[in-house]
C-alpha positions in Angstrom: -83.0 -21.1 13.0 -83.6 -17.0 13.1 -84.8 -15.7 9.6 -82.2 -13.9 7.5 -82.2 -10.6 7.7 -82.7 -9.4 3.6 -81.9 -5.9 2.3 -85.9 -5.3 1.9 -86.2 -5.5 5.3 -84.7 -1.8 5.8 -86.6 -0.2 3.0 -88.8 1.5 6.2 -85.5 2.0 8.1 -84.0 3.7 5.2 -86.8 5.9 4.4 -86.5 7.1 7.9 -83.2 7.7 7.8 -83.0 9.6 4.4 -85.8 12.4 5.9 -83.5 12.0 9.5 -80.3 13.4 7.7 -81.9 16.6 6.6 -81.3 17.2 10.3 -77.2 16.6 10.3 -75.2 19.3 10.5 -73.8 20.2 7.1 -71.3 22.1 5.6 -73.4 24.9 4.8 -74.8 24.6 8.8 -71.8 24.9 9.8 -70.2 28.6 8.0 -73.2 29.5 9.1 -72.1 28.8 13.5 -68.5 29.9 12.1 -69.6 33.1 10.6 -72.3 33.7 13.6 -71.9 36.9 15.0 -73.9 36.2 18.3 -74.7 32.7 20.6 -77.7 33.3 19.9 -77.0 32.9 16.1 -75.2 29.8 17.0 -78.2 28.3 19.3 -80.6 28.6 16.2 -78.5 26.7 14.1 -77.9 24.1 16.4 -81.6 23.7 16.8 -82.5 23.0 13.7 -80.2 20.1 14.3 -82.6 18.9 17.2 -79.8 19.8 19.9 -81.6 21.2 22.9 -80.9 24.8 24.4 -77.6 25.0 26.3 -75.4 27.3 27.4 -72.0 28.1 25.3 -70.4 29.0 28.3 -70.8 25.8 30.0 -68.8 23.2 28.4 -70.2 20.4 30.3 -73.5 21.4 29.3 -72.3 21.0 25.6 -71.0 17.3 26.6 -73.8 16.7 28.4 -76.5 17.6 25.1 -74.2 15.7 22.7 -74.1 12.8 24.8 -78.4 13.3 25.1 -78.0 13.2 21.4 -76.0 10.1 21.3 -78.3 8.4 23.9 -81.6 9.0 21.6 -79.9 8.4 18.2 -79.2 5.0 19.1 -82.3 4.3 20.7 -84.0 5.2 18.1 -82.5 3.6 15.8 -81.3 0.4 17.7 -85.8 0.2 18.6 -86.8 0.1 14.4 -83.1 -1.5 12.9 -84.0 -5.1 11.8 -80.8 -6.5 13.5 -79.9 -4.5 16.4 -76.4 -6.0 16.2 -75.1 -2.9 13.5 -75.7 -0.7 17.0 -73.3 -2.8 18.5 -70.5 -1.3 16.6 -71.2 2.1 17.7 -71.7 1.4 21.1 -68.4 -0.6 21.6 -66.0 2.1 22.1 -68.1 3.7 24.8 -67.7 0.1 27.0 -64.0 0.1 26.4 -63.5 4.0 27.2 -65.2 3.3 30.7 -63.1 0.4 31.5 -59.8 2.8 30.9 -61.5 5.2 33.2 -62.3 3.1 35.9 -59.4 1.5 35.8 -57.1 4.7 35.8 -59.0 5.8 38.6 -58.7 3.1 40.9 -55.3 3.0 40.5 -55.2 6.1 42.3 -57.9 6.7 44.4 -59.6 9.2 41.9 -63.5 9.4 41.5 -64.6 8.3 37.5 -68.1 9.6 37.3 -67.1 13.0 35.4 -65.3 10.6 32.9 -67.8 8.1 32.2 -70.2 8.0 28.7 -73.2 6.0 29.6 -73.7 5.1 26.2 -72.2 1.4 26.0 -73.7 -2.0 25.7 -73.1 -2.5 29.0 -74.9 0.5 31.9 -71.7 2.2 34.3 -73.3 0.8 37.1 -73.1 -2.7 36.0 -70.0 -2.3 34.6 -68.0 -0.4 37.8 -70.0 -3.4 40.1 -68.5 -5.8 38.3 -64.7 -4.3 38.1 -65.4 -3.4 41.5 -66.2 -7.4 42.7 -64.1 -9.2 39.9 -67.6 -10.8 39.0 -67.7 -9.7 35.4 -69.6 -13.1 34.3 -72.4 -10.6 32.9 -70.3 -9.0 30.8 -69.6 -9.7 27.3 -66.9 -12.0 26.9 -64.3 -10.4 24.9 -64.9 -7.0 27.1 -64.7 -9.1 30.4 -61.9 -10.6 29.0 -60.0 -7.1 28.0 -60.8 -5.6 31.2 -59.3 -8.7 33.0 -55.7 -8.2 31.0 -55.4 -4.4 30.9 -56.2 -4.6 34.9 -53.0 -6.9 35.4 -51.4 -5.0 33.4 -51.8 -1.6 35.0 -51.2 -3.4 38.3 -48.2 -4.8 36.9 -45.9 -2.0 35.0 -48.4 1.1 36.8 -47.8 2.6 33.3 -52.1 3.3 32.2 -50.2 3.7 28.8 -49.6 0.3 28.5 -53.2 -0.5 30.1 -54.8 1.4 27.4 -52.6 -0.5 24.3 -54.2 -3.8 25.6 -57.4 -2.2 25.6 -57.2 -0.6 22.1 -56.8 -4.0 21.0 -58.9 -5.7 22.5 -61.7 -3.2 21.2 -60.3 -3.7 17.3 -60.6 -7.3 18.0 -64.4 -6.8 19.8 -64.8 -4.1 16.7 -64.5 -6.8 13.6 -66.1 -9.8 15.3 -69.1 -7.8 16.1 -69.2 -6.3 12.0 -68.4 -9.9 10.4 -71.4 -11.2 13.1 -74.1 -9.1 11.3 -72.6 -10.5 7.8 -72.4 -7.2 6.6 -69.9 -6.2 3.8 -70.2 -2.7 3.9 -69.9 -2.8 7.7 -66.8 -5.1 8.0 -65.5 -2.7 5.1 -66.0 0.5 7.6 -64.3 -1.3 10.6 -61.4 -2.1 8.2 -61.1 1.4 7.1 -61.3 2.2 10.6 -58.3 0.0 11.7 -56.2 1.1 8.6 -56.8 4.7 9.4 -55.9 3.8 13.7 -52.6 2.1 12.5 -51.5 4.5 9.9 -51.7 7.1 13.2 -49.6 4.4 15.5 -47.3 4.6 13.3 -46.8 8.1 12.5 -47.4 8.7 16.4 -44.5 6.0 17.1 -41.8 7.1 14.9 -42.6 10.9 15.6 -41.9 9.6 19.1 -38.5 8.4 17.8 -39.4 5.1 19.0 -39.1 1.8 16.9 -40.9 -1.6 15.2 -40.6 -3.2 17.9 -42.8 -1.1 20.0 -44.8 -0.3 17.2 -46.0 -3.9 16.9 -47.2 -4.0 20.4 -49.7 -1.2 18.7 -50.4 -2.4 15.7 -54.1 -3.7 15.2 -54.8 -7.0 12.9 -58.0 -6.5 10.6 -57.1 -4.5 8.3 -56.5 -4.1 4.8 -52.8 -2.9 5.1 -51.0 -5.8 7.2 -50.2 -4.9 10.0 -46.6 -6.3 9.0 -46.1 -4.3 6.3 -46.9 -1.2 8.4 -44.1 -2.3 10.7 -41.8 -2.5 7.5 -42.3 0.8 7.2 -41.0 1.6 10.8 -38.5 -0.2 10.6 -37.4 2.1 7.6 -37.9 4.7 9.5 -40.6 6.0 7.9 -39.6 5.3 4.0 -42.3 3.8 1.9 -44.7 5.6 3.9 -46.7 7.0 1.3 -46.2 4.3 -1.3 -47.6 1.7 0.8 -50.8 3.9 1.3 -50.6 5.2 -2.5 -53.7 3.1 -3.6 -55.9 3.5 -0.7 -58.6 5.9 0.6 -55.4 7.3 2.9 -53.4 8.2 0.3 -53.5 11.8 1.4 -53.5 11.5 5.3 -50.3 8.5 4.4 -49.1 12.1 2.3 -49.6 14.0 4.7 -48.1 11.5 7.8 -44.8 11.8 5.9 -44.6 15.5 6.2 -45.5 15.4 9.9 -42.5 13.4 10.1 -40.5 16.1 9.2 -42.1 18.5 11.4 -45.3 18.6 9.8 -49.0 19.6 11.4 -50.2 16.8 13.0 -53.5 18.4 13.1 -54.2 17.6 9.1 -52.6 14.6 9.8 -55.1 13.5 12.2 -58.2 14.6 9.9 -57.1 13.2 7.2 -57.3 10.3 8.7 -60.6 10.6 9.9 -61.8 12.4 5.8 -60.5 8.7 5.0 -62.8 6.4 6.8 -65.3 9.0 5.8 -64.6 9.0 2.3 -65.5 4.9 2.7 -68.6 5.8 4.0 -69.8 7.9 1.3 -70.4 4.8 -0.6 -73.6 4.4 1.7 -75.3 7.6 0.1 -75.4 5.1 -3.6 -77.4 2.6 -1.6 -81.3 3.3 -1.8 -82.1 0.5 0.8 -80.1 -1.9 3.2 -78.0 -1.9 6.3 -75.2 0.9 4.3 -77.9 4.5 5.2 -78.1 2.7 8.9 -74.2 2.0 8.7 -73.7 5.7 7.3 -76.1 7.4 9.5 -74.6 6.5 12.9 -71.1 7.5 11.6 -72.0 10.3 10.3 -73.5 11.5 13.7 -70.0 10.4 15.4 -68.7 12.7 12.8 -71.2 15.6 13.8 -69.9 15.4 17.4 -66.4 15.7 17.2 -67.4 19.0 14.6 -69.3 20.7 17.4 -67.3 20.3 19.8 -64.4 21.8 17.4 -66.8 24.6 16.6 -67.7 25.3 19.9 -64.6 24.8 21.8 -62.8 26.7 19.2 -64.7 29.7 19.2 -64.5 29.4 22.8 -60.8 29.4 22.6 -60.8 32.4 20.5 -59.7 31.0 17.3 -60.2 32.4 13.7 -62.7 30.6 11.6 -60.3 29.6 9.1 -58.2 27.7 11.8 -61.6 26.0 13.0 -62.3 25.0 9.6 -59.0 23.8 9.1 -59.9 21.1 11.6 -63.0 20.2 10.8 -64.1 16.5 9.5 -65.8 15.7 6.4 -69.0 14.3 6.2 -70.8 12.6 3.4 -73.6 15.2 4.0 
């Protein structure tokens, strides 16, 4: 029987990881790349974040150093973690975001390889061989056994739509067994933050769509702490209750703010609210001096980082005012 894993056995992890997030890129960091005058200014600040030189012009040189900075983080981290298994959780959504795109581009002749993130469990190579061959006995089972469904299914219907809703699920599903396998409160707590959060947008999504329950159930992920029946109610209703049912919860504002978009509302608050939500959970982590909750709050807070820069980046490149950047941007707990 494996020894069990006790919080004392992250007190070095920890310590590393409290001096590593005096690297993220804070709120302060980042008036400082809204308000910079120059790329050069921008460039600086980024490298005090440990991002390598790239150029702002290029932005699959940008993709390519974020993904660099994904790649280390969790090799880092996933060579010193006392149960690798926590990595698991961020790695997951990579593996089920290269199935969609080899899938999609089968199914019509298309080349994958600019779509691809190399930053799963399982290596592109392995996992295109063994979509390619139908001999996917070395991949994990629930992943084999998503990839297997969504496959008929797109050859089916030919509506990737559909291919992608079996492999949302699938993921949510892959998402909660690999947090409940590390025993970890405060991780199953984030991946059923993370499921409220991903059904609260179904539903908004679906009725802004002006389509019903019914299809919203097809949707609907199980595993988190709103049922996924009572979200349904709410569709049903066509969109009353909305707000009460979130009222008590984390997405009380983003439930708020879903209701509004219903009427014509920004669905760009909508959609960080959300994500402020699941961050706001997370938060919790910074009260814990040791454990698996910095390791937990670390990685997500990177994921966090990511999807900033690229709203910095792309946004200035777009031309738009800082104010309309920062409008968009995610909270962190840093």
């Amino acid at each position: 029987m494996s020894k069990k894993i006790k919080d004392t056995d992250y007190l070095a992890i920890s310590a590393r990881i409290k001096a590593m997030e005096t690297g993220l890129l804070t709120g302060e960091r980042m008036e400082q790349m809204l308000a910079a005058r120059s790329d050069e200014e921008i460039m600086r600040v980024l490298q005090e974040c440990g991002y390598p030189d790239f150029s702002l012009d290029r932005p699959e040189e940008m993709d390519a150093a974020l993904s660099k900075a994904r790649e280390e983080t969790l090799l880092d981290l996933g060579g010193s973690a006392p149960d690798a298994g926590y990595l698991d959780v961020f790695q997951l959504k990579y593996d089920y975001h290269n199935v969609k795109a080899l899938l999609k581009a089968k199914a019509v002749g298309a080349d994958a390889a600019s779509m691809l993130m190399d930053l799963g469990r399982v290596p592109v190579s392995e996992l295109q061989e063994a979509l390619d061959s139908g001999e996917d006995a070395s991949l994990p089972t629930m992943l084999a056994q998503a990839a297997a469904e969504a496959k008929e299914v797109l050859e089916t219907t030919r509506d990737p739509q559909l291919s992608d809703f079996v492999l949302d699920r699938w993921y949510y599903k892959d998402l909660m067994a690999a947090a409940r396998k590390t025993g970890s409160s405060f991780l199953t707590g984030y991946v059923r933050a993370s499921i409220d959060a991903a059904n609260l947008r179904s539903l908004v999504r679906t009725l802004r769509m002006g389509r019903d329950a019914d299809f919203l159930k097809g949707v609907l992920f199980e595993g988190g702490d709103i049922a996924a029946d009572s979200v349904a109610q709410v569709a049903a209703s066509v969109g009353s209750g909305l707000a009460e049912l979130y009222a008590s919860t984390d997405l009380k504002a983003a439930a708020e703010s879903g209701a509004k978009a219903l009427d014509g509302g920004s669905l760009t608050e909508f959609e960080k609210l959300c994500d402020d939500a699941v961050s706001a959970y997370l938060a919790g982590a910074q009260l814990v001096p040791f454990g698996e909750a910095p390791l937990v709050g670390y990685l997500a807070a990177r994921e966090t980082e990511y999807t900033n820069l690229r709203i910095i980046l792309l946004g200035r490149k777009a031309g738009l005012s800082a104010d309309v950047i920062r409008s968009r941007l995610r909270e962190s707990y840093v």
